[in-house]
Structure formats: structure tokens, C-alpha cells
C-alpha angles and dihedrals in degrees: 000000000000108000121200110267109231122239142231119285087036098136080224094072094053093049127096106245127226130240116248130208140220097281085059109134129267092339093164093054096041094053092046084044091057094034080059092044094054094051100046085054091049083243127152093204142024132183130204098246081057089060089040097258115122090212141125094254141126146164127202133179107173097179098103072070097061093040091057084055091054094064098080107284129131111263111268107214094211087058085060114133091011099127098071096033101135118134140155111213123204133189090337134193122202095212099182139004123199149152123065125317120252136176131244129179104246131201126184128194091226088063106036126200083013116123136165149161109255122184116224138176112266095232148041150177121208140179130197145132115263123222086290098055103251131140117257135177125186137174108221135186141185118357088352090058095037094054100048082042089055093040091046099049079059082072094054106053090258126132131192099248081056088080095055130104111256098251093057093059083044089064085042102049094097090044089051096043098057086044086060089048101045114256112132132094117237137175103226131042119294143179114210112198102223094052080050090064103040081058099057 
């Protein structure tokens, strides 16, 4: 099933999400739920607060990456490893970050027609439980790292626009706002948290 995809401005995306358990409901559905939501919305990653649950849960699916890299270009070293990244991440700790910083132009689907270049650490070490519930550690780099960084930082109450100077979420503030209201004009199911409130 595609759920709406909350918008900016939602106080769920601005919350730090808890961690769940094995009795957690429906866990199965939900995940294949937000797998199908994040392909609907052309996404590589979704995390539980965009689909309006404050829990530690992602999902990734890097290759988009690795087909871009099909069409002629020259390989791109940080896209390595991209076509069978596909991961459920549960309740997940980033234990270390290392390497240089460098600098990607991010999007989110909880902040359409938004992009902008976010600096992040190269490498990272995570560790989390998969859809089965087993453990599970594993070192990342390049757009591997960067997504589950971005994706993490959703748990956490962080989003990408977070990471930017003041002034350029100053420049951003009217952008955000009709996000947050609504007008924009997207290509997969929202839920924009002022019309939320003028329904109720």
C-alpha cells in the first residue's frame, strides 16, 4: 500500500524517534508498505517519521545510483556497490564517521523541488537489526554512507536543509513554508501539515 509521505513543517519530522521491538505491529507490512512508497515517489530511501511513525526504522535501495552509471559515464567510485543496495534498517547506531568531508546535492521527499548541496563525512560504520531481526554491522562509503546518513539523521529529528548555512535557509524560509501549506505540485501521495490542521 502507498502511504502519504508527510511534509515539511509535520512536528514528526522534527522529533527523535524509539526505538520499537519485535512485537511491534505489523512490522512486515509496514516495511513492504514503505519499500512501495519509496518507489512510487522515485525515492532511495525512506524513514518511518516521513510516513508519520516516530520509530527506528529505514528503508534504502541505492541502485538508481548504479543505473545512472550504466548510461556511458565514467564509473564514479563513490557509486561502488550501489546496484544491491537494499537494506532494512532497524534500530540503528552510527558507531564511527570518518574520511574527508564532500559535498552532494541532496533532495528529500519530505521537502520537494528542494535541493542542496550538504557536506558529510566519507565513511561509516553502522550497526542495526534487518527485517529478521539479526544483528547486523557494516562499514559504508560514498552514496552508500551519505544515504543511510541522511536517512539516519530522519530518526533523529534531523533534516537536510539542517545542515545548511543560515542564510541559505534564509533564502529557503517562503519555499518551505508553501511546502508546508501545500502548494506544490508533486507526483506521489502527501500529507502537508497545515492543511492537516484547517481539516480538523
Amino acid at each position: 500500500m502507498i502511504l502519504p509521505i508527510v511534509a515539511y513543517g509535520d512536528p514528526v519530522l522534527k522529533k527523535r524517534a524509539e526505538e520499537i521491538d519485535e512485537q511491534y505491529p505489523d512490522l512486515k507490512e509496514l516495511i513492504a508498505n514503505m519499500f512501495q512508497t519509496m518507489y512510487e515517489a522515485d525515492g532511495v530511501g525512506l524513514a518511518a517519521p516521513q510516513i508519520g511513525q516516530s520509530i527506528r526504522l529505514f528503508v534504502v535501495d541505492g541502485s538508481p545510483f548504479a543505473e545512472d552509471e550504466e548510461e556511458g559515464q565514467d564509473p564514479d567510485p563513490k557509486a561502488e556497490g550501489m546496484e544491491d543496495f537494499k537494506r532494512v534498517f532497524i534500530n540503528p547506531v552510527i558507531e564511527e564517521e570518518g574520511g574527508e568531508e564532500w559535498g552532494f546535492n541532496e533532495g528529500c521527499l519530505s521537502i520537494p523541488k528542494i535541493r542542496e548541496e550538504v557536506y558529510r563525512k566519507e565513511r561509516l560504520t553502522i550497526s542495526y537489526l534487518d527485517e529478521n531481526w539479526k544483528e547486523q554491522k557494516e562499514e559504508l562509503d560514498g552514496y552508500r554512507a551519505r544515504i543511510v546518513q541522511h536517512e539516519y539523521d530522519h530518526l533523529e529529528g534531523v533534516l537536510f536543509t539542517d545542515h545548511l548555512s543560515p542564510l541559505k535557509r534564509r533564502l529557503l524560509t517562503k519555499k518551505l513554508a508553501n511546502i508546508s501549506k501545500g502548494e506544490i505540485s508533486v507526483n506521489y501521495r502527501m500529507r502537508f501539515p497545515v492543511l492537516s490542521k484547517r481539516k480538523k
